[in-house]
N, CA, C and O atoms as a CHARMM CRD file, in Angstrom:
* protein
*
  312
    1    1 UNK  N    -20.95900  18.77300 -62.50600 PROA 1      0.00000
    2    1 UNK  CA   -21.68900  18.47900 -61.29900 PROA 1      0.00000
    3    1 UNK  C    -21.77200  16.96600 -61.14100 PROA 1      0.00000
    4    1 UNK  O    -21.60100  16.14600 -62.04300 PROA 1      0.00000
    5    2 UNK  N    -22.06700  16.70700 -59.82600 PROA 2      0.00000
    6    2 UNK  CA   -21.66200  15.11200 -59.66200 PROA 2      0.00000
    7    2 UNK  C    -22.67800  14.95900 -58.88100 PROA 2      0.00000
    8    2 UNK  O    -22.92300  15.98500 -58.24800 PROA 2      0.00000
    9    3 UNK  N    -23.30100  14.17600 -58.69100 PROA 3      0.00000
   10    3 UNK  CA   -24.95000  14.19000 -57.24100 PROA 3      0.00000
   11    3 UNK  C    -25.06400  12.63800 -57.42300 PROA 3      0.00000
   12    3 UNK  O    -25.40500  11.84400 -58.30000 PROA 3      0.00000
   13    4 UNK  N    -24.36600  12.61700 -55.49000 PROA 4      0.00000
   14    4 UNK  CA   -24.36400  11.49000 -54.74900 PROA 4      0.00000
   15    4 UNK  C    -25.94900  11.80500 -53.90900 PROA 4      0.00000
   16    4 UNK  O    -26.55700  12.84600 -53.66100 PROA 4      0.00000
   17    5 UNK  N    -26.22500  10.36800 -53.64100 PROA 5      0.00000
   18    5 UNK  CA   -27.67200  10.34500 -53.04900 PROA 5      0.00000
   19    5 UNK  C    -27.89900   9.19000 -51.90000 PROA 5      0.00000
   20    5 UNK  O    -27.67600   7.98300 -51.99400 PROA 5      0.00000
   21    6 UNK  N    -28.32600   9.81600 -50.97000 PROA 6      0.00000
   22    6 UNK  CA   -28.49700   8.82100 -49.36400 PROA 6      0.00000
   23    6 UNK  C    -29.37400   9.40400 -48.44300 PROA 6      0.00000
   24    6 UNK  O    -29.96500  10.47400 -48.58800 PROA 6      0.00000
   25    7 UNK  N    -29.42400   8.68700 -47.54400 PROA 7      0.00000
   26    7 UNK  CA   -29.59300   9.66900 -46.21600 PROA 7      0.00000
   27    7 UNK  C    -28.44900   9.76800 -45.38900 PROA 7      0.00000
   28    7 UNK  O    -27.47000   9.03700 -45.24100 PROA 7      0.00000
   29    8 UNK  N    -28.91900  11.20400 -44.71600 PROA 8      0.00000
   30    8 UNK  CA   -27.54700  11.80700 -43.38700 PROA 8      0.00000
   31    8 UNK  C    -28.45900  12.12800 -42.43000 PROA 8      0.00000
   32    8 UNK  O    -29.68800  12.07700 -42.48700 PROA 8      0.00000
   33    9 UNK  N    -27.65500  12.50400 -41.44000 PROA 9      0.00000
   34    9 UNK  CA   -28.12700  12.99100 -40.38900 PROA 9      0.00000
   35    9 UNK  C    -27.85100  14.68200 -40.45000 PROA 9      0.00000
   36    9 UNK  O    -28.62800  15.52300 -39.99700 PROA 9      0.00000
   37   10 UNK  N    -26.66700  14.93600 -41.06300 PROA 10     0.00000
   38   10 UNK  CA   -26.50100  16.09000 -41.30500 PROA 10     0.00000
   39   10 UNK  C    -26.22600  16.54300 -42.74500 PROA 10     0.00000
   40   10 UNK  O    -26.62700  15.91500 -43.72500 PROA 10     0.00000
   41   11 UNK  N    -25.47800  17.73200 -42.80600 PROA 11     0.00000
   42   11 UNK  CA   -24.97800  17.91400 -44.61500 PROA 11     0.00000
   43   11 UNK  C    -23.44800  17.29500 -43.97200 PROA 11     0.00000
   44   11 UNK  O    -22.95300  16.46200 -44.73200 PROA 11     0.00000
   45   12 UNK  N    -22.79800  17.51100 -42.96600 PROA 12     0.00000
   46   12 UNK  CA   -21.30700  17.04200 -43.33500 PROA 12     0.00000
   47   12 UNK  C    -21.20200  15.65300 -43.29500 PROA 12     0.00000
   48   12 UNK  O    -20.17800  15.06100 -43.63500 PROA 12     0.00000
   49   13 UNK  N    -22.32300  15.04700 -42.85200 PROA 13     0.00000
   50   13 UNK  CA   -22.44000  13.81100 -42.61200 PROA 13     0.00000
   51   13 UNK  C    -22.52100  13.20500 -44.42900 PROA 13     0.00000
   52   13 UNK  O    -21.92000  12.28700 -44.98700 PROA 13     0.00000
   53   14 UNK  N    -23.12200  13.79100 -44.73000 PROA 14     0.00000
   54   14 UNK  CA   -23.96200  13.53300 -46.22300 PROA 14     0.00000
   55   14 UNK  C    -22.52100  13.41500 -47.41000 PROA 14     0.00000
   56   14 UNK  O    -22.29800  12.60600 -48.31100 PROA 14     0.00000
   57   15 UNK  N    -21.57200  14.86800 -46.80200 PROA 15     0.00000
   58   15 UNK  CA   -20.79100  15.05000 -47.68800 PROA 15     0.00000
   59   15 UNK  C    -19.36800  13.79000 -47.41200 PROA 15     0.00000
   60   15 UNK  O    -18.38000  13.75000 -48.14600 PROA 15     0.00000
   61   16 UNK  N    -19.51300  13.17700 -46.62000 PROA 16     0.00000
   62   16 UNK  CA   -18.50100  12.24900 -45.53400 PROA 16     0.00000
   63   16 UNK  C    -18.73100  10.97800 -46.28300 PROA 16     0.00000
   64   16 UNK  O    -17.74000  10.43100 -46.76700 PROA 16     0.00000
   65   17 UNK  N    -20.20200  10.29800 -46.48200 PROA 17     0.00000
   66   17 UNK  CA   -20.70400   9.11200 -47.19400 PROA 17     0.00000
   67   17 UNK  C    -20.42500   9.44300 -48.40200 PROA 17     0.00000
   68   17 UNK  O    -19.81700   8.58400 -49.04100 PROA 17     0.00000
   69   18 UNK  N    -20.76300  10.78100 -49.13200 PROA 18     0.00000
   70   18 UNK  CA   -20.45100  10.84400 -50.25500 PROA 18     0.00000
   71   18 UNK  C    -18.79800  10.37300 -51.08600 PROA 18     0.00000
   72   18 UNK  O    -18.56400   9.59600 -52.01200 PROA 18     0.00000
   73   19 UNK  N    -17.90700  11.24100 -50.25900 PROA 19     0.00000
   74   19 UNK  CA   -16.65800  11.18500 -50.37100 PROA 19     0.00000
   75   19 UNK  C    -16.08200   9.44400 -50.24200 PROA 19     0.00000
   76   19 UNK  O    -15.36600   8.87400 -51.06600 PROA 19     0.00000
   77   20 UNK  N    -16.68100   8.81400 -48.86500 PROA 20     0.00000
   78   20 UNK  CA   -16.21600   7.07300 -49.27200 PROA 20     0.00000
   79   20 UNK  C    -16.81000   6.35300 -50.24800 PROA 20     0.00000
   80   20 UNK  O    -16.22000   5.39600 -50.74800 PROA 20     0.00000
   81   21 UNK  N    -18.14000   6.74600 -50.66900 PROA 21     0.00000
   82   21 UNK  CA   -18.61500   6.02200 -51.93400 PROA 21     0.00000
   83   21 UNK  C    -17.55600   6.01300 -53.01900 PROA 21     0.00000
   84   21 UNK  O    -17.03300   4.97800 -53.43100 PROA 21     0.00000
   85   22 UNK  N    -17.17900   7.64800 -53.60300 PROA 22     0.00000
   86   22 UNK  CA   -16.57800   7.91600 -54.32700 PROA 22     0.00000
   87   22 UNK  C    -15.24000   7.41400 -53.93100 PROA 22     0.00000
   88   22 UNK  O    -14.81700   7.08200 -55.03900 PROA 22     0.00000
   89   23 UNK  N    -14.56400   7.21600 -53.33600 PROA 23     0.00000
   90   23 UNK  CA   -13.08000   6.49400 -52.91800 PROA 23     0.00000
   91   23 UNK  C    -13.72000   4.91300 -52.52300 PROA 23     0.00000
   92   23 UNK  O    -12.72100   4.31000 -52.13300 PROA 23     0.00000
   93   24 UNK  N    -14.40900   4.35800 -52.47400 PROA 24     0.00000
   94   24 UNK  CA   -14.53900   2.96700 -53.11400 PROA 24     0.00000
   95   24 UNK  C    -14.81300   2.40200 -54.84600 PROA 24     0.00000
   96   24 UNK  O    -14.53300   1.38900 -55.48600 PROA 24     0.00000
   97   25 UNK  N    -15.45400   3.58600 -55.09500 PROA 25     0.00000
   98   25 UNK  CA   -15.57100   3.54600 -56.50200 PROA 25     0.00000
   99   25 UNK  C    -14.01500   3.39100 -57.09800 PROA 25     0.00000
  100   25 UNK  O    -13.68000   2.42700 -57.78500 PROA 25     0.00000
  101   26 UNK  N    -12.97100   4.65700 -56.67500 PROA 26     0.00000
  102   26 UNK  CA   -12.11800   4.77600 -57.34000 PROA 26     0.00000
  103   26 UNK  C    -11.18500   3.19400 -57.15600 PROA 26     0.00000
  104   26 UNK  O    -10.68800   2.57400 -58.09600 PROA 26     0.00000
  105   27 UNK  N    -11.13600   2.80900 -55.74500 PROA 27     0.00000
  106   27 UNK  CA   -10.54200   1.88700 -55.47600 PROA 27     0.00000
  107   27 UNK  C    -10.68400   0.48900 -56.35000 PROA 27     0.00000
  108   27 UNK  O     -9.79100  -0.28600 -56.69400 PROA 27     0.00000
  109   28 UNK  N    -12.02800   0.43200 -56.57800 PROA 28     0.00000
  110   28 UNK  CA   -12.79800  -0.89000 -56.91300 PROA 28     0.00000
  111   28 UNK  C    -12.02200  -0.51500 -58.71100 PROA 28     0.00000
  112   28 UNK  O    -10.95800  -0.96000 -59.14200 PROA 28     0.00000
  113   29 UNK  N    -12.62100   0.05600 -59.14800 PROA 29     0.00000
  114   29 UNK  CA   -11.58300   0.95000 -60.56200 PROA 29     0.00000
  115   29 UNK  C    -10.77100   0.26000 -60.57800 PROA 29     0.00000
  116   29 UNK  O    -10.71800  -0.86000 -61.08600 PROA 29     0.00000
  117   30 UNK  N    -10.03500   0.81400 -60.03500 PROA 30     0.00000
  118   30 UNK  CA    -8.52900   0.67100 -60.28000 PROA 30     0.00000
  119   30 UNK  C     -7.73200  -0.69300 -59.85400 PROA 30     0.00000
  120   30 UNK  O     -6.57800  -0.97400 -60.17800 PROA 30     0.00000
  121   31 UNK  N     -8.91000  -1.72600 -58.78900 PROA 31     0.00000
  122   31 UNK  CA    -8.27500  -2.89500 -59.14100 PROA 31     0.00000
  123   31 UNK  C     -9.02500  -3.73400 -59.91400 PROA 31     0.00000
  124   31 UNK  O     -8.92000  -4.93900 -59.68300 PROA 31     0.00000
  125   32 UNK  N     -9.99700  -3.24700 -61.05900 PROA 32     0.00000
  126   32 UNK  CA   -10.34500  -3.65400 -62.00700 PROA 32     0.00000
  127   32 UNK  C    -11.49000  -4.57800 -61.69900 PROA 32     0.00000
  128   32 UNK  O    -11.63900  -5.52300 -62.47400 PROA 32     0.00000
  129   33 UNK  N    -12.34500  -4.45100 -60.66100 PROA 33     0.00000
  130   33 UNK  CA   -13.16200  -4.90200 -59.82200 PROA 33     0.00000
  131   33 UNK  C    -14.98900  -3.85000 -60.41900 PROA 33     0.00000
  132   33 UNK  O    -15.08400  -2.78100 -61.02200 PROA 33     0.00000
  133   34 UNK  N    -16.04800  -4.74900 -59.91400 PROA 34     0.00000
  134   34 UNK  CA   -17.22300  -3.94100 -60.08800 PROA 34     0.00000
  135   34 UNK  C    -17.31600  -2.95900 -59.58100 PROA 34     0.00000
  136   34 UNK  O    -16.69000  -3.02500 -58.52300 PROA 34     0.00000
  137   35 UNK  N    -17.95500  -1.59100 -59.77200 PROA 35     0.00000
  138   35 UNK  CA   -18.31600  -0.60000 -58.65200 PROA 35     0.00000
  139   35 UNK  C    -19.28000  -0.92400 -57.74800 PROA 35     0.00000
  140   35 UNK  O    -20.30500  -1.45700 -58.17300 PROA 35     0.00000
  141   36 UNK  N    -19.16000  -0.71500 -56.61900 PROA 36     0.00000
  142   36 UNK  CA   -19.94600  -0.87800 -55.67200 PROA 36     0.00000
  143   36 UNK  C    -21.18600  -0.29800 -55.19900 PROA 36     0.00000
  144   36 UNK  O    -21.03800   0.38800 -54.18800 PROA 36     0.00000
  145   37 UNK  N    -22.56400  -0.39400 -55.71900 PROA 37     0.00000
  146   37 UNK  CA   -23.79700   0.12800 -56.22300 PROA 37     0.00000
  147   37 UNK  C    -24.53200   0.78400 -54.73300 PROA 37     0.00000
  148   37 UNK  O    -25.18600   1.82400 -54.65000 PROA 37     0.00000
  149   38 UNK  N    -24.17200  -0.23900 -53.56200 PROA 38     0.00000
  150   38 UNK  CA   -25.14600   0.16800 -52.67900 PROA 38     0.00000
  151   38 UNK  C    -24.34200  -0.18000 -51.16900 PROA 38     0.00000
  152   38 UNK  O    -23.88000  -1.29500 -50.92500 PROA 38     0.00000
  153   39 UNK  N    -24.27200   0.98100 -50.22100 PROA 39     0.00000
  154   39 UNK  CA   -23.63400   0.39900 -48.79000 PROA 39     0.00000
  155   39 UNK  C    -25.58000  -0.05600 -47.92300 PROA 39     0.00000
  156   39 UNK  O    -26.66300   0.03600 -48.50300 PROA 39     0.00000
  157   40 UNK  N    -25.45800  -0.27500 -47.21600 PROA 40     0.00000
  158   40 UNK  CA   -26.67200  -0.90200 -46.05700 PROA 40     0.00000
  159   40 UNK  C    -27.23900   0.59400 -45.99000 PROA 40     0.00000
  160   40 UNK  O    -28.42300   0.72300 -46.29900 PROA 40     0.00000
  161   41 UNK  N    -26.56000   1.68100 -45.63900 PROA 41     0.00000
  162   41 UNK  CA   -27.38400   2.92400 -45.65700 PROA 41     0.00000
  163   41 UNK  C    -27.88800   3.71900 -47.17800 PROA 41     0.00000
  164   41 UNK  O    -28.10200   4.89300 -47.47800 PROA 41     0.00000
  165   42 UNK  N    -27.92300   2.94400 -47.62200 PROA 42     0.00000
  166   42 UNK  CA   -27.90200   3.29300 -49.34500 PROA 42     0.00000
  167   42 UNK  C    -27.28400   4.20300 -50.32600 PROA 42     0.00000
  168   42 UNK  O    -27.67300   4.20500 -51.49300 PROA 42     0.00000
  169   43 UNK  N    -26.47100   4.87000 -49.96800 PROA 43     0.00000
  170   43 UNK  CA   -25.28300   5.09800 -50.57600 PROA 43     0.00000
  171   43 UNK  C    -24.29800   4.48800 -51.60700 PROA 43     0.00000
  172   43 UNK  O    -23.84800   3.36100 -51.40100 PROA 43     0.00000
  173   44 UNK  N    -24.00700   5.07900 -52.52800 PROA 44     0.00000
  174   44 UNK  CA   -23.47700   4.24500 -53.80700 PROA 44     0.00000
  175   44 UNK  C    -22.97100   4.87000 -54.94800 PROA 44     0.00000
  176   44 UNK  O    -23.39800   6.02400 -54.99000 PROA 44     0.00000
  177   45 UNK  N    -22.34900   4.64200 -55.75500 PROA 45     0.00000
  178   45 UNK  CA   -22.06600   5.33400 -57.20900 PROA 45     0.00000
  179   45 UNK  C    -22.59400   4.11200 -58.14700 PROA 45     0.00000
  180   45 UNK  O    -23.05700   3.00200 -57.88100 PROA 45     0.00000
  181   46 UNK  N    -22.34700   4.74000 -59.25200 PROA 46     0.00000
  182   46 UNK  CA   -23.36600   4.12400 -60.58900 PROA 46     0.00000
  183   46 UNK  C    -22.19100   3.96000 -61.38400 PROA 46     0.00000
  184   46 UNK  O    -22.22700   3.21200 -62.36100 PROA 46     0.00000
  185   47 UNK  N    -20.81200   4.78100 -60.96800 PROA 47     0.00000
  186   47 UNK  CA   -19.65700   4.91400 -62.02600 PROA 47     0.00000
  187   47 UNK  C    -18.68700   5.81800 -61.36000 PROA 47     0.00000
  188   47 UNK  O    -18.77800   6.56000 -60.38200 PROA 47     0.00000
  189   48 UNK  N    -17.39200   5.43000 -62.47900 PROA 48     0.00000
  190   48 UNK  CA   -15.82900   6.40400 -61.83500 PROA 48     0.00000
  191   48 UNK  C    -15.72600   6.77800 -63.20300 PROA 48     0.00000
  192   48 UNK  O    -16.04300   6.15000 -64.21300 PROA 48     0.00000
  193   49 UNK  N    -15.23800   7.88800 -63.06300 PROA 49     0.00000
  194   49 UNK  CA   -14.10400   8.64600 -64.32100 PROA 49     0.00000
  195   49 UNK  C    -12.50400   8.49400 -63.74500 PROA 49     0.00000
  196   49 UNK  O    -11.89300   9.12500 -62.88200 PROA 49     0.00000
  197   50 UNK  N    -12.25300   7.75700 -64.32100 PROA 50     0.00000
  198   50 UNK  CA   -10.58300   8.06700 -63.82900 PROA 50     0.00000
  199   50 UNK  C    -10.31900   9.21200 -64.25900 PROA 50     0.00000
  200   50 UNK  O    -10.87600   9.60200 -65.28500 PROA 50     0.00000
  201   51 UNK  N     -9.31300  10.10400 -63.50500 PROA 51     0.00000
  202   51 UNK  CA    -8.67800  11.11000 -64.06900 PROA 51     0.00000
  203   51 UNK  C     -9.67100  12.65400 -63.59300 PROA 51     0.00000
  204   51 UNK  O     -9.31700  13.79300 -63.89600 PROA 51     0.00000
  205   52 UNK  N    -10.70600  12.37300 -62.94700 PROA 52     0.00000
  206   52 UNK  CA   -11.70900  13.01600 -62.53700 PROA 52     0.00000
  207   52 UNK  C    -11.25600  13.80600 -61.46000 PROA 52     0.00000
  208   52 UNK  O    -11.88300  13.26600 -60.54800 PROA 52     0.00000
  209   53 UNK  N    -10.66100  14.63000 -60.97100 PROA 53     0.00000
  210   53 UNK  CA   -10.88100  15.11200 -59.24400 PROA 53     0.00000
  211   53 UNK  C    -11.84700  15.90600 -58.78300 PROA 53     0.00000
  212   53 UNK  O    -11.93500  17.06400 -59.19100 PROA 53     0.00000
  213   54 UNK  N    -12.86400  15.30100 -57.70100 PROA 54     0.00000
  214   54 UNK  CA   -13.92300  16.30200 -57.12700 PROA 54     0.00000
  215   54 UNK  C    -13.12700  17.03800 -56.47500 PROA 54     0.00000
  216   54 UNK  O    -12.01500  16.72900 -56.04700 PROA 54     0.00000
  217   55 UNK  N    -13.89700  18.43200 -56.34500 PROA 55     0.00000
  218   55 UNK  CA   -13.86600  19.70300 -55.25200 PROA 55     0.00000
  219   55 UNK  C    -14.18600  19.39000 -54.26700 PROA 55     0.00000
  220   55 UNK  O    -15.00200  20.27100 -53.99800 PROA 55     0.00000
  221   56 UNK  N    -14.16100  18.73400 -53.43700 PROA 56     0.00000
  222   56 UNK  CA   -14.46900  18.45700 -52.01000 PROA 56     0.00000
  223   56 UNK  C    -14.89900  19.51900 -50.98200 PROA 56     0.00000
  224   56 UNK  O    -15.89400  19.57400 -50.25900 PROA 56     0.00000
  225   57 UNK  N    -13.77000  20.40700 -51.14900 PROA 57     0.00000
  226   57 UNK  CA   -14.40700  21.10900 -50.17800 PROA 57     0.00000
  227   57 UNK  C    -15.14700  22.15500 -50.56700 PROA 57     0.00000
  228   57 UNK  O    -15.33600  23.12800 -49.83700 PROA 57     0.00000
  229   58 UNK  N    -15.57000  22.05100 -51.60900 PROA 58     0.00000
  230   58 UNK  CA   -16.70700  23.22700 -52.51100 PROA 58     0.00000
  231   58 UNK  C    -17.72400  22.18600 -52.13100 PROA 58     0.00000
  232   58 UNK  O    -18.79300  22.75700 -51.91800 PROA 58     0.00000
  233   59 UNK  N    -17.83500  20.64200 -51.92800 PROA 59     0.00000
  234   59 UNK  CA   -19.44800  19.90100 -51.88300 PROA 59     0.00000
  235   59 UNK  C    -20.25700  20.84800 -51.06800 PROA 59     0.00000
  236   59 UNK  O    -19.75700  21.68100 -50.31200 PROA 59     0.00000
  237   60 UNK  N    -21.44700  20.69100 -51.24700 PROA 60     0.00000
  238   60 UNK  CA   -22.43800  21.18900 -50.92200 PROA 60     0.00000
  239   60 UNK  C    -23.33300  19.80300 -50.52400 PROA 60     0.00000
  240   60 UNK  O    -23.01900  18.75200 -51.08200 PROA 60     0.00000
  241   61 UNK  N    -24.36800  19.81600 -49.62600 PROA 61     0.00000
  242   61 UNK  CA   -25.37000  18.88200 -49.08000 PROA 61     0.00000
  243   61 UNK  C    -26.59100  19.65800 -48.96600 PROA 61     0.00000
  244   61 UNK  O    -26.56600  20.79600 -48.49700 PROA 61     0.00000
  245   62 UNK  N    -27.92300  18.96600 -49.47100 PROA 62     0.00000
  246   62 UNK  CA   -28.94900  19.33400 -49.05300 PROA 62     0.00000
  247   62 UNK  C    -30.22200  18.12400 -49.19100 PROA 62     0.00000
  248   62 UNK  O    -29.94100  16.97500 -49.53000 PROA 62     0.00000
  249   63 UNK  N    -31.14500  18.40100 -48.98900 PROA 63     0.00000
  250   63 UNK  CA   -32.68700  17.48500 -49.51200 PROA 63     0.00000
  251   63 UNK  C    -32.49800  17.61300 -50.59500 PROA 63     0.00000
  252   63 UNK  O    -32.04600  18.65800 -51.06400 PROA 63     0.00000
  253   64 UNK  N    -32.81800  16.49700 -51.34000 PROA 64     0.00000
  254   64 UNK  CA   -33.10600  16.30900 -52.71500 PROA 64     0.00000
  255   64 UNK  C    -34.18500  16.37500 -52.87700 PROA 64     0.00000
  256   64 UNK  O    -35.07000  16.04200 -52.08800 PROA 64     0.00000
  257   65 UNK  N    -34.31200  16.88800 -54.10200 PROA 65     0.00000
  258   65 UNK  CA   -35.74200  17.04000 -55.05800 PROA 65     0.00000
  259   65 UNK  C    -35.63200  16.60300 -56.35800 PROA 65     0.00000
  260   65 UNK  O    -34.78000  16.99900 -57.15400 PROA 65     0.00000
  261   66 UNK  N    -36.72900  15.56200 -56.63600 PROA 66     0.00000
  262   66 UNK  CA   -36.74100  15.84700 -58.40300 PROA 66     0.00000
  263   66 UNK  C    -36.34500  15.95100 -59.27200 PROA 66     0.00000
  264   66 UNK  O    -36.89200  16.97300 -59.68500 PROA 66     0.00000
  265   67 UNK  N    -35.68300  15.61700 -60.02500 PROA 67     0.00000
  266   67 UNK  CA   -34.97400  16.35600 -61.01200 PROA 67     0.00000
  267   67 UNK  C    -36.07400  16.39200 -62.23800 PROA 67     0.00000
  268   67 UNK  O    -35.80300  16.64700 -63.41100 PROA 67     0.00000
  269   68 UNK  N    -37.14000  16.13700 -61.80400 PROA 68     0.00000
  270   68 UNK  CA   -38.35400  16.40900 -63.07700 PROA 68     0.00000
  271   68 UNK  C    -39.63700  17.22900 -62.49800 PROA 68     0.00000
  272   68 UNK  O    -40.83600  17.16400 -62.76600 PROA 68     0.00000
  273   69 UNK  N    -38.53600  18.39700 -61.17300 PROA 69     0.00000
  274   69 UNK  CA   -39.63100  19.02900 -60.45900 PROA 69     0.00000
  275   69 UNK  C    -39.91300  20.04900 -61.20300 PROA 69     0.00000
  276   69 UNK  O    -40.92400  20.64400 -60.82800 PROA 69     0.00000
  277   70 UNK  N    -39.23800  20.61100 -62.40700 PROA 70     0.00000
  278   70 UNK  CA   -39.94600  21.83100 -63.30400 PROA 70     0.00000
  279   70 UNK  C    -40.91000  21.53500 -64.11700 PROA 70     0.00000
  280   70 UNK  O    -41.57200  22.46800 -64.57100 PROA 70     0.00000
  281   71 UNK  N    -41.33700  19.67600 -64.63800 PROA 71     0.00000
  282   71 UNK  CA   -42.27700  19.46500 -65.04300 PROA 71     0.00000
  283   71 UNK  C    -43.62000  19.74000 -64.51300 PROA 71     0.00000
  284   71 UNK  O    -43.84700  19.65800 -63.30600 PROA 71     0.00000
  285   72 UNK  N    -44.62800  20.10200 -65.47800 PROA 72     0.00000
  286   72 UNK  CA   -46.29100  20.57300 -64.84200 PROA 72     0.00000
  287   72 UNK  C    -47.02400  19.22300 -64.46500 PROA 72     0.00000
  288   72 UNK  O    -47.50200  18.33000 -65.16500 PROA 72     0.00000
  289   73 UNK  N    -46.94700  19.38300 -63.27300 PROA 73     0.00000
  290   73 UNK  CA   -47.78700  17.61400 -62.76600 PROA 73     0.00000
  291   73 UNK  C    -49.31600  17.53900 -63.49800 PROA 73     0.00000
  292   73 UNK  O    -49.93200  16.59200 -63.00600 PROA 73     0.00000
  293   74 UNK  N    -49.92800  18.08600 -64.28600 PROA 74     0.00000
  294   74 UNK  CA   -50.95200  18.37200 -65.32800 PROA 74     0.00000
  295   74 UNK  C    -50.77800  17.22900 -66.35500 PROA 74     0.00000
  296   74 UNK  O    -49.79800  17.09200 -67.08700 PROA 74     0.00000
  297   75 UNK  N    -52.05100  16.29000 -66.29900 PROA 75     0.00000
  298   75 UNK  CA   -51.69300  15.34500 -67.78100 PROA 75     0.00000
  299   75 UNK  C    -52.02200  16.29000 -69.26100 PROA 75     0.00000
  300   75 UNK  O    -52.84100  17.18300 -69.48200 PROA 75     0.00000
  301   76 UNK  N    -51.01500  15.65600 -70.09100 PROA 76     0.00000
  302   76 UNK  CA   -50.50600  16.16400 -71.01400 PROA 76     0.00000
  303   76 UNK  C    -51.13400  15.35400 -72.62600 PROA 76     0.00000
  304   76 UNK  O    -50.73400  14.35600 -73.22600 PROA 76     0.00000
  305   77 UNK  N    -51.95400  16.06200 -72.83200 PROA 77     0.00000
  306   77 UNK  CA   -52.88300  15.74800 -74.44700 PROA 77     0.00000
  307   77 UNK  C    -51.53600  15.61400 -75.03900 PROA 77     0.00000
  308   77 UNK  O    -50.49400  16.25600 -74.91500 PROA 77     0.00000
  309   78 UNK  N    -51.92400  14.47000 -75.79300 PROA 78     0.00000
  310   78 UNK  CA   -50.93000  14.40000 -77.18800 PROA 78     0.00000
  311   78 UNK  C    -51.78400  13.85300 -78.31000 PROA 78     0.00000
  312   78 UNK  O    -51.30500  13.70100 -79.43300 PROA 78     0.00000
């Protein structure tokens, strides 16, 4: 799994920014250049795998949530 993060207006929109992040990433790669962290709409990768190919047309788009939303928002005795 791979999770690009921005705002869209839509999901194909979402999956569209996603896809040029990731093809600047690869680009910037491969001419041995920094990756490119952030466009003006905030969009970005953190990193490339060479040798990697996304499923493209399997992406999926939605709202993000959390990724520490199964934690109990309850403070925690230790």
């Amino acid at each position: 799994m791979h999770v690009f993060t921005g705002r869209a207006d839509s999901r194909s929109a979402a999956v569209q920014a996603a896809l040029e992040v990731c093809d600047a990433a690869r680009a910037a790669s491969q001419a041995g250049l920094e990756i490119p962290h952030g466009r003006p709409d905030g969009w970005g990768a953190c990193g490339y795998r060479p040798g990697w190919e996304l499923d493209w047309p399997a992406a999926q788009a939605g709202p993000g949530r959390s990724p520490y939303s199964w934690l109990n928002s309850r403070p925690i005795d230790l």
